[in-house]
N, C-alpha and C positions, 0 to 999 in steps of 0.2 A: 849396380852397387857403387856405391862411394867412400871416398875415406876420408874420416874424418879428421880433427885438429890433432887426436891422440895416436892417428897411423890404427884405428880400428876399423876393420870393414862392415859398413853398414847396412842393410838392405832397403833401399828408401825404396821399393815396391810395398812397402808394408811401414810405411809411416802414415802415424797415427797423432793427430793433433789437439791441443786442446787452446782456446784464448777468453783472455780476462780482456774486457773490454770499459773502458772511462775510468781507469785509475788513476784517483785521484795524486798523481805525483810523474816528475817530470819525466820525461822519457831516458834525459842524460842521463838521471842518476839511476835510472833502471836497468841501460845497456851495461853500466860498470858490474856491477852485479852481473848480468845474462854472459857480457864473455869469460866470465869465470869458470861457469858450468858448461858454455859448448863445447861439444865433445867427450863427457862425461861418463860416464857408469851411472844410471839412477842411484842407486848406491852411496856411489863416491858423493856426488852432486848434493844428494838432503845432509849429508852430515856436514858439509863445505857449506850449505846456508846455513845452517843452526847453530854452525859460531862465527859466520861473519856480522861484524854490528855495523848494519845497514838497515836501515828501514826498509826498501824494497824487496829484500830477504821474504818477508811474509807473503806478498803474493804470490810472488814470483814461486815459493812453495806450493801453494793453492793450485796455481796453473798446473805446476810439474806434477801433483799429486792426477790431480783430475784429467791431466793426458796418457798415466801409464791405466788410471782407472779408465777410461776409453780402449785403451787397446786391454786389458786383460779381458774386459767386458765383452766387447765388439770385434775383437780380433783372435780372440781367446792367447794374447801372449803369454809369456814370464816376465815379471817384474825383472827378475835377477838378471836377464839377459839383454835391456830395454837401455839403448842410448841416448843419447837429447842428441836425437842430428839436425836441428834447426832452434835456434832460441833467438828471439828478434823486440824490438819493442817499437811500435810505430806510436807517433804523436798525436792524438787524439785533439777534440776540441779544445780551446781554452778559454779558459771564467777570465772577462776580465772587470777588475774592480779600480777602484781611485780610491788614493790615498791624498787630504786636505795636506795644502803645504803652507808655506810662508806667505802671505800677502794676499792670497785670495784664488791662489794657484793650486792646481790637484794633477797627481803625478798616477798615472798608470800600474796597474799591477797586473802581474797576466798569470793568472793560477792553472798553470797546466794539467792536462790529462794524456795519457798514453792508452795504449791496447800491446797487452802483453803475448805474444804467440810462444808456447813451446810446442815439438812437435821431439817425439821418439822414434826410432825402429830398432828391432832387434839385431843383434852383431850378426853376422854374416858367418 
């Protein structure tokens, strides 16, 4: 057992994961979002995306939905009782493109991608 950001005890023998993989958006702006909700109440955590106005709010939904749906499923949990003891976003491939400049010069673009991980367990 560990504790997490909020001083809740978590059982991470029974974490349960889920990850969004080639999202198209940058990793940076995805971890500002992700440390919001570590350490969470699933709970607390959907209502704190649903009115932060970030764009990576949406996946990062999708993820969290689809890890507590893995453990009710596959572990038989409670939602009600389900932490986010691990939320992470690792840097995935990047697109990159060229932009035409002045004189006959072309300037780099680098369209990133991320893989978003959350993982839950239930409180201790």
């Amino acid at each position: 057992m560990a504790k997490s950001k909020t001083n809740i005890e978590v059982d991470t023998s029974q974490e349960v994961k889920a990850i969004a993989r080639y999202i198209r958006m940058s990793p940076f702006k995805v971890r500002r979002v992700l440390n919001q909700i570590r350490g969470r109440s699933y709970r607390e955590a959907l209502i704190l995306l649903e009115f932060m106005p970030y764009r990576a709010c949406e996946p990062i939904v999708k993820v969290l939905r689809s890890a507590v749906a893995n453990a009710e499923h596959n572990q038989g949990l409670d939602p009600n009782d389900l932490v986010i003891s691990q939320a992470f976003a690792d840097g995935g491939p990047t697109l990159k493109r060229y932009r035409p400049r002045a004189q006959g010069r072309a300037y780099q673009i680098r369209k990133r991608t991320c893989h978003i991980t959350v993982a839950v367990a239930p409180m201790a």
